[in-house]
Every structure is written in structure tokens, then in C-alpha cells.
Backbone bond lengths (Angstrom), bond angles and torsions (degrees), N, CA, C in turn:
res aa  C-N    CA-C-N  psi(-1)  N-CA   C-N-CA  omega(-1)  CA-C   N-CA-C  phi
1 X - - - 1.474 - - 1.528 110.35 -
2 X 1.385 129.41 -30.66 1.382 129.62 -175.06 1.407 100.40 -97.98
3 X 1.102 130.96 -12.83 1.622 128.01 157.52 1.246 107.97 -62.20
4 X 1.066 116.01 -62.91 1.738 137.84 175.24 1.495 101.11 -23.79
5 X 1.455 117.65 -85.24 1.559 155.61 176.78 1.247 105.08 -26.15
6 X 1.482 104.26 -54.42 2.079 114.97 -175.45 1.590 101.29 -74.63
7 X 1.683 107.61 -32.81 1.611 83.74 -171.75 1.526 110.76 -89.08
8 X 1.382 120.88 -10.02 1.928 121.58 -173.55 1.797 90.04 -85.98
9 X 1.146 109.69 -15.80 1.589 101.82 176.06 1.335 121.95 -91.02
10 X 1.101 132.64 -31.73 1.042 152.77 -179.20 1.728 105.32 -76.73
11 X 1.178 110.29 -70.01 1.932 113.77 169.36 1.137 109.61 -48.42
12 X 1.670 124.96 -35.60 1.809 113.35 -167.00 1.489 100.35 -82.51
13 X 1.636 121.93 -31.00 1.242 115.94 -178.81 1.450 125.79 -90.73
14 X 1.862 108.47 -19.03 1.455 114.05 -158.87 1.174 117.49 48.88
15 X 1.208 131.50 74.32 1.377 144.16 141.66 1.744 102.13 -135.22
16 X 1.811 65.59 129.41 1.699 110.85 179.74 1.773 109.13 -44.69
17 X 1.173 121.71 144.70 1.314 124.65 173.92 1.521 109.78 -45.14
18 X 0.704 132.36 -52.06 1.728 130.52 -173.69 1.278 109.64 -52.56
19 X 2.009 110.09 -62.78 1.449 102.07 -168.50 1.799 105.23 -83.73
20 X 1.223 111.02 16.23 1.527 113.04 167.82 1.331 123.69 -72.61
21 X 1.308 107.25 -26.33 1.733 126.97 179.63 1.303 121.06 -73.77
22 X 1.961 83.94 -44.24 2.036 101.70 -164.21 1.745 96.19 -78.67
23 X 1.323 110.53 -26.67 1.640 105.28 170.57 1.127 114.61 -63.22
24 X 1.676 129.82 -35.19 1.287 124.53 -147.91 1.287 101.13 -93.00
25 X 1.421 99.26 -32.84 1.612 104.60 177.90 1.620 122.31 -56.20
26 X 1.721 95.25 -40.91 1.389 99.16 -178.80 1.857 116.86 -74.91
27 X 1.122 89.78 -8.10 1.406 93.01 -178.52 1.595 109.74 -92.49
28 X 1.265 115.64 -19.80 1.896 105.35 178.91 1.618 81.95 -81.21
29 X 1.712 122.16 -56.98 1.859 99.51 -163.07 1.135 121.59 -25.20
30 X 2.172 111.43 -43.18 1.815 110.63 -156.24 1.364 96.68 -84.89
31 X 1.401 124.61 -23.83 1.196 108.13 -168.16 1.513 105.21 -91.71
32 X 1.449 139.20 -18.90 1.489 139.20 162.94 1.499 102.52 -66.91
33 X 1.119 136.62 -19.74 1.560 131.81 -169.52 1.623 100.04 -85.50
34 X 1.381 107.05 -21.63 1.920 100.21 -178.73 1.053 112.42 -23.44
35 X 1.710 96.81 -58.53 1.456 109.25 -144.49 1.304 110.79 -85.41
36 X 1.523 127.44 -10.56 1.679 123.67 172.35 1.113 104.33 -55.11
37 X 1.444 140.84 -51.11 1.024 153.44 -138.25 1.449 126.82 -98.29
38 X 1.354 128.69 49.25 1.776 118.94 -160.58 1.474 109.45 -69.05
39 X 1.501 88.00 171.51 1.808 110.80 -157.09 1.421 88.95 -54.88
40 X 1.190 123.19 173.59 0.986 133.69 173.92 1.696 134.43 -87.17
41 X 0.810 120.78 87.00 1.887 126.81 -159.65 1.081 127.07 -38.04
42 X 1.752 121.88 -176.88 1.684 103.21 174.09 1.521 111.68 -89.52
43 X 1.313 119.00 28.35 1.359 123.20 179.54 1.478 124.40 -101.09
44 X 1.714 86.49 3.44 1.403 93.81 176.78 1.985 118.19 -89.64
45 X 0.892 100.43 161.45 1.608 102.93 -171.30 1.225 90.67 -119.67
46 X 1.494 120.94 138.72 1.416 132.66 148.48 1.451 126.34 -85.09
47 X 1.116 105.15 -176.94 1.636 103.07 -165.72 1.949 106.32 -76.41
48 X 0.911 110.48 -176.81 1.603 91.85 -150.74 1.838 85.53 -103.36
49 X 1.579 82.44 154.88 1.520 123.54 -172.81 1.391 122.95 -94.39
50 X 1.338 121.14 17.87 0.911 126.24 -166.85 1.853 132.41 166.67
51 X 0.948 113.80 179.15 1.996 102.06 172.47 1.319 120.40 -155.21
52 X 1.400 116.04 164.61 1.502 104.23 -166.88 1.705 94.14 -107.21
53 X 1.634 115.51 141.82 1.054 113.72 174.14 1.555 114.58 -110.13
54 X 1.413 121.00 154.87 1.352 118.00 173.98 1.286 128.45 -94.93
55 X 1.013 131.98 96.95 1.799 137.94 -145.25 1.823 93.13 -65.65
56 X 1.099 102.06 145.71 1.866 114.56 -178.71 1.644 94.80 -94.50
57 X 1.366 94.98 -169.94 1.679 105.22 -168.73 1.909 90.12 -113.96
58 X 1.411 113.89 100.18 1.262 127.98 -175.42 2.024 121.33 135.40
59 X 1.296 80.86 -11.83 1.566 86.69 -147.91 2.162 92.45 -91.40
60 X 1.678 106.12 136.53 1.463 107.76 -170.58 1.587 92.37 -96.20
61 X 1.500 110.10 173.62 1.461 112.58 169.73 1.392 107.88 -72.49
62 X 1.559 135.07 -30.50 1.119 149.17 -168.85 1.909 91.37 -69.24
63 X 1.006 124.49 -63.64 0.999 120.80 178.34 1.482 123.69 -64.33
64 X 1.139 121.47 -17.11 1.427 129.67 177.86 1.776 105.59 -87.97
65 X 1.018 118.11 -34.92 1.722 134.86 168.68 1.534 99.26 -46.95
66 X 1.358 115.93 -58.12 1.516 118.75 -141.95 1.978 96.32 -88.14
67 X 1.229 106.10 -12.26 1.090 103.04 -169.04 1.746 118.03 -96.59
68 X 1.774 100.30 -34.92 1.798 110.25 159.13 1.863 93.13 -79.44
69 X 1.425 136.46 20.10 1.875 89.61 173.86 1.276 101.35 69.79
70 X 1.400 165.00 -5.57 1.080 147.26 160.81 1.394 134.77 -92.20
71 X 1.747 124.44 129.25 1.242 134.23 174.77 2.147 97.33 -27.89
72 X 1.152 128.41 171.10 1.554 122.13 -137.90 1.695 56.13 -147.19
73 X 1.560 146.60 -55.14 1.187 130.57 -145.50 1.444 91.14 -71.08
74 X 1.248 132.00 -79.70 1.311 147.91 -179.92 1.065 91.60 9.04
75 X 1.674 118.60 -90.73 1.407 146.32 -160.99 1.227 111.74 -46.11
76 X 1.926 120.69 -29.27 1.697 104.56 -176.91 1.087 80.11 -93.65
77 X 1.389 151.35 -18.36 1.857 124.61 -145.51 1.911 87.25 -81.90
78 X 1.658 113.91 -51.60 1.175 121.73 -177.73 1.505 124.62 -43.36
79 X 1.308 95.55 -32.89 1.755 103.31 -170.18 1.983 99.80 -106.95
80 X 1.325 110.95 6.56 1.249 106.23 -151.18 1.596 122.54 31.28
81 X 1.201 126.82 96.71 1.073 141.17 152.30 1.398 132.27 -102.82
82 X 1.269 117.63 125.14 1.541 104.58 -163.29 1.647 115.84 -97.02
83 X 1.682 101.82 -18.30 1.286 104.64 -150.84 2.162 93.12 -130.85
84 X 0.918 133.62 70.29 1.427 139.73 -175.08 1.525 120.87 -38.71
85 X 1.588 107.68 -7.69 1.385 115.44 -164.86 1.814 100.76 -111.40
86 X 1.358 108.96 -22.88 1.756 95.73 178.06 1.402 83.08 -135.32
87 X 1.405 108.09 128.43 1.365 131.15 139.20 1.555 128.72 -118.35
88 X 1.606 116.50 145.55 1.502 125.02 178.73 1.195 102.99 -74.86
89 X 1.746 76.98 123.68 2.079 93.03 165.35 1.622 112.39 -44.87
90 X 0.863 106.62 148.68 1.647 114.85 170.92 1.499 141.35 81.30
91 X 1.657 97.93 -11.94 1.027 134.15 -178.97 2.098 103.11 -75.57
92 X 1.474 102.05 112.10 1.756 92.52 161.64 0.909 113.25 -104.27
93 X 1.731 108.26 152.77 1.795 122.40 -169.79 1.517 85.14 -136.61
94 X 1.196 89.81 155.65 1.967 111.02 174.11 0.806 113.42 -58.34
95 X 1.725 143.79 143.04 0.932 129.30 165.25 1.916 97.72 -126.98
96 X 1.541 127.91 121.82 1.362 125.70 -155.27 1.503 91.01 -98.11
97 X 1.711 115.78 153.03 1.721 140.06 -160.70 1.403 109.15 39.11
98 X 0.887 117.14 13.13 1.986 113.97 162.25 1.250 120.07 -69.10
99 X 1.916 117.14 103.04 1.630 85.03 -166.56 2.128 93.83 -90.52
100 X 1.065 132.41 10.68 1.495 93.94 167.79 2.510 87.36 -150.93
101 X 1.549 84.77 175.93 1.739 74.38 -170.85 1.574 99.70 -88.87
102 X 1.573 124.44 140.76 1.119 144.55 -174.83 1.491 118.92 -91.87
103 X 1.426 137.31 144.07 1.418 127.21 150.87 0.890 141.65 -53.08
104 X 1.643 138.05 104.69 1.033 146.17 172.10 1.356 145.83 -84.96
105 X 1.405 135.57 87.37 1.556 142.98 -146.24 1.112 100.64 -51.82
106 X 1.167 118.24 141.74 1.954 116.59 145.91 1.131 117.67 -84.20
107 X 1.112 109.97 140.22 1.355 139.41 166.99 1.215 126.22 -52.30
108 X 1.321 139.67 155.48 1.852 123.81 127.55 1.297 123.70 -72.57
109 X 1.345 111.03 -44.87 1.299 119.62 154.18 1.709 111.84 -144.55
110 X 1.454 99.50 169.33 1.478 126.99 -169.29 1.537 99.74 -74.65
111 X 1.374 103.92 161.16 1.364 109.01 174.39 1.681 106.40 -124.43
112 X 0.862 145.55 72.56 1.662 163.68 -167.24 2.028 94.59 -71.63
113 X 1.379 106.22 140.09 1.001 111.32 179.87 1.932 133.23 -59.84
114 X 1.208 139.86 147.15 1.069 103.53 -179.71 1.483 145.56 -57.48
115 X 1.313 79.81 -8.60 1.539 92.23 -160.10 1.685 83.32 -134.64
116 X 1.395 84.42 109.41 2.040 90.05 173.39 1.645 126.54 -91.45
117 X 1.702 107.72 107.27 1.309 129.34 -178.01 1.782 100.12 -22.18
118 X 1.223 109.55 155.94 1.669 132.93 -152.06 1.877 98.37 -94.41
119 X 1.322 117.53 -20.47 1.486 136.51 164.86 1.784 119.43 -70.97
120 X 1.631 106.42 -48.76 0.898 116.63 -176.02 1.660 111.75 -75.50
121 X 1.562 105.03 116.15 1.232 105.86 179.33 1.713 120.58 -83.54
122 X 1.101 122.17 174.25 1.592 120.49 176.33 1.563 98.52 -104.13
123 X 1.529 122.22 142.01 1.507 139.89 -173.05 1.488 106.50 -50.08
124 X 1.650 110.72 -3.00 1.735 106.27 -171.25 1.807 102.44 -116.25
125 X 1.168 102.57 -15.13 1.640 118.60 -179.74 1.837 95.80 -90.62
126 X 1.293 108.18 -47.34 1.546 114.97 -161.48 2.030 93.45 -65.42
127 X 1.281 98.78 -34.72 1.831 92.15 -170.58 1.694 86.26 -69.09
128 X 0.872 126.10 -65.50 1.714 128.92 -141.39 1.749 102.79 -77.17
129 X 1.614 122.97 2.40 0.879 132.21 -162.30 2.155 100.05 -112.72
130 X 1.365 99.48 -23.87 1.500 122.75 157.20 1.340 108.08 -56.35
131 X 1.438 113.06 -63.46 1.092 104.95 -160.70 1.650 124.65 -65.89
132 X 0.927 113.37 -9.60 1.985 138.30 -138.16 1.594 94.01 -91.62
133 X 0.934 153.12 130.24 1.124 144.10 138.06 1.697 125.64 -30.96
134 X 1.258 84.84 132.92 2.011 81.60 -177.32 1.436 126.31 -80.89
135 X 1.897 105.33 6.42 1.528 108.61 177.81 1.783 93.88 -94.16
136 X 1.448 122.15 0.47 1.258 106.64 151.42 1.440 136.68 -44.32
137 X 1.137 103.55 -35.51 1.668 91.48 -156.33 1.462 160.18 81.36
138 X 0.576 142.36 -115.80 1.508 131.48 175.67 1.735 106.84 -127.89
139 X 1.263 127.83 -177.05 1.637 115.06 -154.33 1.398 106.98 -68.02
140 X 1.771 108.72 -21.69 1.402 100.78 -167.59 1.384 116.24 -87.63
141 X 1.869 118.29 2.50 1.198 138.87 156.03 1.812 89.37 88.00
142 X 1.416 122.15 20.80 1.434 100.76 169.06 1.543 106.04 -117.70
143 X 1.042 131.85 -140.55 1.357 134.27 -161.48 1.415 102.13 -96.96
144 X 1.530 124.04 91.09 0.985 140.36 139.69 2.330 88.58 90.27
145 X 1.271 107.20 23.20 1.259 117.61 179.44 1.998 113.05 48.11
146 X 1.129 98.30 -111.34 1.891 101.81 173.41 1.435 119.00 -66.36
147 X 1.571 117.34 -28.25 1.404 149.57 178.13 1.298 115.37 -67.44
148 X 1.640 95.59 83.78 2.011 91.50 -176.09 1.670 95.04 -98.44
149 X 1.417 116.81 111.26 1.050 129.33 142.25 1.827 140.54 -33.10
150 X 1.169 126.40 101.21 1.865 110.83 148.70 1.079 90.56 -140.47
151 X 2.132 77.64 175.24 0.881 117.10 -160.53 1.813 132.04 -64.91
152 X 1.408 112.32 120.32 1.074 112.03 173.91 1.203 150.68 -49.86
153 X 1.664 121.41 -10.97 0.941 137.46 153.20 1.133 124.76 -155.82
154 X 1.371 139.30 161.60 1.305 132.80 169.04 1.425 113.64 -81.65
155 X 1.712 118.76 132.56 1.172 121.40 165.58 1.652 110.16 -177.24
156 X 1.510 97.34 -150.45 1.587 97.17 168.58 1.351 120.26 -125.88
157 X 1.370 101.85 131.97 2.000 106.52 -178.38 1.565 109.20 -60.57
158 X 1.255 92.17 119.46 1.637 98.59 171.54 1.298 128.23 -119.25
159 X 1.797 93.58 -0.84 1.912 91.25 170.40 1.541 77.92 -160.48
160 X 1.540 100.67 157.72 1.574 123.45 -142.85 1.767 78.13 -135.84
161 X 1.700 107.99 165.70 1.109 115.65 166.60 1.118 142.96 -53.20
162 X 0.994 136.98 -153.78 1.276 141.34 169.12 1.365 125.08 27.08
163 X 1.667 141.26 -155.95 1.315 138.75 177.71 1.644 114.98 -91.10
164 X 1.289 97.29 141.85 1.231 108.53 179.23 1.566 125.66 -165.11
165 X 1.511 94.21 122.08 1.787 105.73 -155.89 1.808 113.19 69.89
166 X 0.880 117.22 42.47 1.706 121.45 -167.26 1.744 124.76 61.14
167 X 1.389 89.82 11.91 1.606 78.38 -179.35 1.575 100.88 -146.31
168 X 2.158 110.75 123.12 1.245 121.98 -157.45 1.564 83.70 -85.17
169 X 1.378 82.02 158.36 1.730 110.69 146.57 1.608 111.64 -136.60
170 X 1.546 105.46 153.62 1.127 119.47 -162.45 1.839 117.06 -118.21
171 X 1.452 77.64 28.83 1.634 84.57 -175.56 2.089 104.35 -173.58
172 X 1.280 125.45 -158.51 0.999 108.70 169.61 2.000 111.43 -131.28
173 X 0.774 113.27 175.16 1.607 110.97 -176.79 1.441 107.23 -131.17
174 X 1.357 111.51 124.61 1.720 131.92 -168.09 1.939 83.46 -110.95
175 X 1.597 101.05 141.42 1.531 114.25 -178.50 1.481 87.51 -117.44
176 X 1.123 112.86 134.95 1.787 122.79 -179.64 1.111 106.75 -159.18
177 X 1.522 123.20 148.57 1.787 117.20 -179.10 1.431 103.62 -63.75
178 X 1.905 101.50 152.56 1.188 114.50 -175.36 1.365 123.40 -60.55
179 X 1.591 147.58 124.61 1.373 140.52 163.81 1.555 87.08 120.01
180 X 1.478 125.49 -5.70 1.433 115.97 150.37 1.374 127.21 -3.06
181 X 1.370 137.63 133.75 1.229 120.99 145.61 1.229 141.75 -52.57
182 X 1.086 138.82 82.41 1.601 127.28 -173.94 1.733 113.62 -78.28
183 X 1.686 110.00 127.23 1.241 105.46 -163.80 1.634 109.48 -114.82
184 X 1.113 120.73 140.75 1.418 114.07 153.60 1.706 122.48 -22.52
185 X 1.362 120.05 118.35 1.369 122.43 172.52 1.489 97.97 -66.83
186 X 1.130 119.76 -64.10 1.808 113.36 -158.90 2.050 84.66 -139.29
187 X 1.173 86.07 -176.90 1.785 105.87 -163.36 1.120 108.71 -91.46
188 X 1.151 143.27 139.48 1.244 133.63 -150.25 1.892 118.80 173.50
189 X 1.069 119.98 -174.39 1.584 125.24 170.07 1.412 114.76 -115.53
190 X 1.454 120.29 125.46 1.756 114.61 -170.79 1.958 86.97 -93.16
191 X 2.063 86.93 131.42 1.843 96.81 -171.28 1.844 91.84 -107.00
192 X 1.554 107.80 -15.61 1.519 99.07 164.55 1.587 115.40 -171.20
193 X 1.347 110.28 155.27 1.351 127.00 -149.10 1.717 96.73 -155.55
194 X 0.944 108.77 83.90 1.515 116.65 164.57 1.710 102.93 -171.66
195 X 1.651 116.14 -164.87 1.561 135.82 -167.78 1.960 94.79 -86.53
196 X 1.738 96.74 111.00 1.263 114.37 -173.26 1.472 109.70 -69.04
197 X 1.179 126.99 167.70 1.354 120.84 148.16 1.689 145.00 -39.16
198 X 1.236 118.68 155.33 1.202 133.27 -174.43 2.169 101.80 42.12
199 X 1.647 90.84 -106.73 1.809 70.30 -176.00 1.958 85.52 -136.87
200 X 1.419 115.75 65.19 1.353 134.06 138.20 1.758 128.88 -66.78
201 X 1.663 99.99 -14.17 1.788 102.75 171.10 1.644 96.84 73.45
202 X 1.712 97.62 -155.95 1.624 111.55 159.76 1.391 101.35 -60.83
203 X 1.605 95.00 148.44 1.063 101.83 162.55 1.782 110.66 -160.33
204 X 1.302 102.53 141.39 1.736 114.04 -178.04 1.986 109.74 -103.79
205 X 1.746 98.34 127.17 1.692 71.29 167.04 1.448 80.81 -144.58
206 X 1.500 82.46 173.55 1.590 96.46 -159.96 1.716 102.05 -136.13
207 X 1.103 111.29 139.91 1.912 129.69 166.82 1.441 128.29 -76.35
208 X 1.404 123.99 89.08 1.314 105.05 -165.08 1.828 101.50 -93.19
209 X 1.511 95.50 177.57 1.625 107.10 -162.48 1.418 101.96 -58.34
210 X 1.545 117.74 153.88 1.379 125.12 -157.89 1.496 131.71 94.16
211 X 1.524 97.53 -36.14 1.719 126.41 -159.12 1.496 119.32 31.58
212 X 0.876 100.98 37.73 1.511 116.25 153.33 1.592 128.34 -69.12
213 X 1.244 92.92 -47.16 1.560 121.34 172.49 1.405 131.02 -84.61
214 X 1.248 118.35 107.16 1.501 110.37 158.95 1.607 133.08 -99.36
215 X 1.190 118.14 163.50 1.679 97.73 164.06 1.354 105.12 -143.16
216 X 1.455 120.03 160.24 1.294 127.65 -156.63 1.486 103.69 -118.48
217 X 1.461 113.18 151.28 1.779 97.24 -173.52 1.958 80.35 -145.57
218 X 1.379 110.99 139.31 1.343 104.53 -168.15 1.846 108.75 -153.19
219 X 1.673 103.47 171.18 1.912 98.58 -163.81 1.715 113.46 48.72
220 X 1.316 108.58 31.98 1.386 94.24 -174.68 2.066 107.47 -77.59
221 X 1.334 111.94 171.32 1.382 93.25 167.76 1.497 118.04 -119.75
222 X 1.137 123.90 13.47 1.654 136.73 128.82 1.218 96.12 -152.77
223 X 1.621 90.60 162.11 1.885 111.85 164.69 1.290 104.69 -113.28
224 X 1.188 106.68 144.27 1.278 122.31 -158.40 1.814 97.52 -116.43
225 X 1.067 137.35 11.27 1.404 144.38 151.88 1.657 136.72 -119.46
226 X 1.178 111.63 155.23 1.561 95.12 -165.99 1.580 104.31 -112.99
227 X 1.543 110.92 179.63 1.338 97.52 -175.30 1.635 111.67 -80.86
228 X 1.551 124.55 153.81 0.851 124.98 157.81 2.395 99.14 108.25
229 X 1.255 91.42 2.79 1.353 102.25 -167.04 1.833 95.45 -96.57
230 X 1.701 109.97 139.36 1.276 97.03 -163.47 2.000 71.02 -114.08
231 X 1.840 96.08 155.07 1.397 120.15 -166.60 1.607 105.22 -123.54
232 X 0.956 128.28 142.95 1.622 147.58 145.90 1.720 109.19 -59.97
233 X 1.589 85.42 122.54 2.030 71.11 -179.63 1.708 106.02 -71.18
234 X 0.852 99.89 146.51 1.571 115.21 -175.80 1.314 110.58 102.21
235 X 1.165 147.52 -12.87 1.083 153.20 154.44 1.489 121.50 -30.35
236 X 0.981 134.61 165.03 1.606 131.12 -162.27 1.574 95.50 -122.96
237 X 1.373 117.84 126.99 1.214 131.82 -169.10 1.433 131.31 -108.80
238 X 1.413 86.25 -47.62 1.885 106.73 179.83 1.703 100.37 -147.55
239 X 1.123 112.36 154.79 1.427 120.35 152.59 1.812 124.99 -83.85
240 X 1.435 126.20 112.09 1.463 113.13 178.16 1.238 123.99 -54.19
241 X 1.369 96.84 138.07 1.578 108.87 159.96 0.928 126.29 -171.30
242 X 1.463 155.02 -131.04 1.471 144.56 -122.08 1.620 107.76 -164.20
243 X 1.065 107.78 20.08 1.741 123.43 -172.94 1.688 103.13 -64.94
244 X 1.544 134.11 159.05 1.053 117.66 143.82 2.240 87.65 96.58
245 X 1.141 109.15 -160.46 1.372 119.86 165.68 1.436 111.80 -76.55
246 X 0.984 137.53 4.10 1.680 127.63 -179.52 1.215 102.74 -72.44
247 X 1.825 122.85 128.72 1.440 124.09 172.90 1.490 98.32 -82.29
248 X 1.198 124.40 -25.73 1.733 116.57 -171.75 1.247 116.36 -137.47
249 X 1.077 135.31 157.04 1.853 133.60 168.57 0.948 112.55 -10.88
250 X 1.013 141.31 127.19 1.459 149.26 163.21 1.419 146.33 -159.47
251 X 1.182 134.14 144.52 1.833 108.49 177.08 1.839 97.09 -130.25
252 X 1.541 100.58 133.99 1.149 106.72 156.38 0.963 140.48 -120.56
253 X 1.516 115.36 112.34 1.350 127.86 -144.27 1.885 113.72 -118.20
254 X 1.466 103.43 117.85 1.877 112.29 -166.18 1.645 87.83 -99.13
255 X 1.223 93.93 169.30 1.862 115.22 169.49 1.887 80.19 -133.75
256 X 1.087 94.35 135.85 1.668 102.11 156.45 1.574 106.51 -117.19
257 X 1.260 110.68 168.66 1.562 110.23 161.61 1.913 97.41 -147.85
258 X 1.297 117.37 128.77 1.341 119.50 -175.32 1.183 97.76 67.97
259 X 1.352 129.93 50.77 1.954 101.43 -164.69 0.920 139.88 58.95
260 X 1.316 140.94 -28.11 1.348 150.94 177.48 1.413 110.71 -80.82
261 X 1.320 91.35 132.58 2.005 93.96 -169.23 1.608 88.94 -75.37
262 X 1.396 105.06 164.11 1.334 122.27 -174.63 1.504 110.70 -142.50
263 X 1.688 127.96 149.85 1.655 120.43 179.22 1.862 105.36 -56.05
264 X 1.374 111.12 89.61 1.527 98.68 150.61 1.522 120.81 -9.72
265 X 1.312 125.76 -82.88 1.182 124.85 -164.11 1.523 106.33 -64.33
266 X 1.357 133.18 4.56 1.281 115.36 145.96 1.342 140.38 -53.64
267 X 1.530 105.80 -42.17 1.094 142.42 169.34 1.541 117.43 -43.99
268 X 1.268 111.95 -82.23 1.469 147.41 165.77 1.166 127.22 -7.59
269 X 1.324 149.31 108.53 1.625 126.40 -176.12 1.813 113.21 -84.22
């Protein structure tokens, strides 16, 4: 049978006995090498998604939006920004699918939309909105106001808000096996779905009704929605995983309100 085999192979292809071997040979190496090699995990990072720009002394977020091509919400929810019309010189914020940083004119003045988005605060709301405690909540001071929050996945809290040991977090992190379901907290429109900032991995966030509200879904190891796609809370969003800086399974998941991250477990039932 392997006499057989070498000679219908050899006649259908014409190659000479010698390089019949050196093929065959090369062909068990690639195909025994598959298996050294596994797929590639969610720990892998792709090439980057984005860039950080350095804001000038004049320059609005509205105007910095229009000039990378980018949605203006994205950019404050990402950088938390509360107020789109004054930003500090010098200060860099993310800017997401930018592949390099662009020139940006100054202004005399900004041109702000007519109708100013439900996130974007005014410089007299944004001060007094500093001051407020963040176990407030939303205007009606209860739990996230019209915005009933749960929980996005099942697991166990392993990092809590705020700072701790010198280094904040701005949301909390649930540890759950990998390929988890990650679900919509509340119902809403996803405004972005790609590789978040710094080492957040994938990441999905979503606008709930009012748009006051955002929520953040993060380390995922795909998202399974795109931007501009409106969701059912409970709905399945991303699969968990370890994208970004996460050493292990995980999801880290923010509530913002105005942009401003807020204690999750305020939220939360």
C-alpha cells in the first residue's frame, strides 16, 4: 500500500524520488508543529487602538472630536470628562481608532452643539457636581434615579472602589470563570465596543435612557456587540476574560453618571 501511495503520488505530481521525501518530510514537520503552538488567548494585545492627545491652551473637546473623526461622547465617557467646553492645558485624554495624534486649531471660541447632550454638564453644574458625594446618585439622589441597575455577572468581588494602597480604581472587578457571560446592567445603546484605554483590554460601554448614565464593561475576551447597537439589560454583551492588564478572569465593571465614575455598589441590588 505505501509503494502504491508513493507511486500515484509521485506520477500525479511528478516529483522525482528525492524531492518526494524532502516534501513529505516537510510536510509531517508543519503539520506536527500545529500543535506546539496554541491559538492565541485573550491575553493577547493588539496593536493599539488609539492615541493620547495633549490638549493646547484654547482647544474644547468638541473641537478636538471634530478634528480626529470621533463621536465627542466616547472621548469624555473614556477620559471622564464632565464638562466638554473647558479643558486643562496639558492634560492627555484618549482619543479611541486614532492611529497617530493630529493638529488641532484654536479657536476664539468653541462651537458646542445646539442642543447639549444629557452627560454633558454646564461649568456651574460640573463645579457643584464635585462637590456632591458620589453615594448620591443621580439627580433624584436615589439609586441611579430611573436607572435600575444589576448585576452583570455572577461571581466574586475582588476589588472594591475607590483607592487602595495608592492605587484607585474607578469601578469594581467581579472574578468569574473565563467565557463567562457578561450581561447588560440596564437597557440601553452600546456608544463603544473596541480595546479601552490604558490596560482596560476590550471593552463595551453602554448609554442608558436619559443619558446621564453610562456603564463600563471591561478585560472582556470578546464583545459580542457593536457600537451603535441598542441592548436589553440582561442581554449578553461580551464574553469574560483577561484582556488589557488582568492577570486572571475578570470583569471590570464602572457605572458613571455625567462621566464621573461612581461606587458601583451603590447602584447594585
Amino acid at each position: 500500500m505505501g509503494n502504491f501511495l508513493r507511486g500515484f503520488l509521485r506520477s500525479f505530481f511528478r516529483i522525482p524520488d528525492a524531492r518526494f521525501w524532502a516534501v513529505g518530510a516537510l510536510c509531517l514537520a508543519l503539520l506536527g508543529g500545529c500543535g506546539l503552538y496554541p491559538a492565541r488567548d485573550d491575553s493577547y494585545r493588539p496593536a493599539r487602538r488609539g492615541v493620547y492627545h495633549t490638549v493646547r491652551p484654547g482647544q474644547s473637546l468638541w473641537r478636538i472630536s471634530r478634528a480626529y473623526g470621533v463621536d465627542v461622547e466616547q472621548i469624555a465617557v473614556l477620559n471622564g470628562i464632565a464638562n466638554p467646553d473647558r479643558l486643562k492645558a496639558g492634560v492627555r485624554i484618549f482619543i479611541p481608532h486614532a492611529g497617530r495624534e493630529v493638529r488641532v486649531s484654536r479657536a476664539v471660541r468653541s462651537a458646542p452643539p445646539r442642543v447639549r447632550p444629557r452627560w454633558a454638564a454646564s461649568s456651574k453644574s460640573a463645579r457643584k457636581g464635585s462637590r456632591r458625594s458620589p453615594r448620591g446618585g443621580g439627580p433624584s439622589g436615589g439609586r441611579g434615579g430611573a436607572v435600575k441597575f444589576k448585576w452583570p455577572v455572577k461571581g466574586k468581588l475582588v476589588r472594591r472602589f475607590g483607592s487602595r494602597r495608592g492605587v484607585k480604581s474607578d469601578g469594581i472587578d467581579i472574578a468569574a470563570p473565563r467565557l463567562a457571560n457578561v450581561r447588560a446592567a440596564a437597557a440601553g445603546r452600546v456608544i463603544f465596543s473596541d480595546w479601552g484605554p490604558g490596560g482596560l483590554g476590550k471593552t463595551v460601554i453602554i448609554r442608558h435612557p436619559g443619558g446621564q448614565f453610562h456603564s463600563v464593561y471591561s478585560h472582556n475576551a470578546v464583545n459580542l456587540v457593536k457600537s451603535g447597537e441598542r441592548v436589553r439589560g440582561g442581554a449578553v454583551i461580551a464574553r469574560l476574560g483577561k484582556t488589557g492588564e488582568a492577570r486572571r478572569a475578570r470583569l471590570h465593571f464602572e457605572i458613571r453618571y455625567r462621566t464621573k465614575p461612581r461606587n458601583p455598589l451603590t447602584y447594585l441590588p
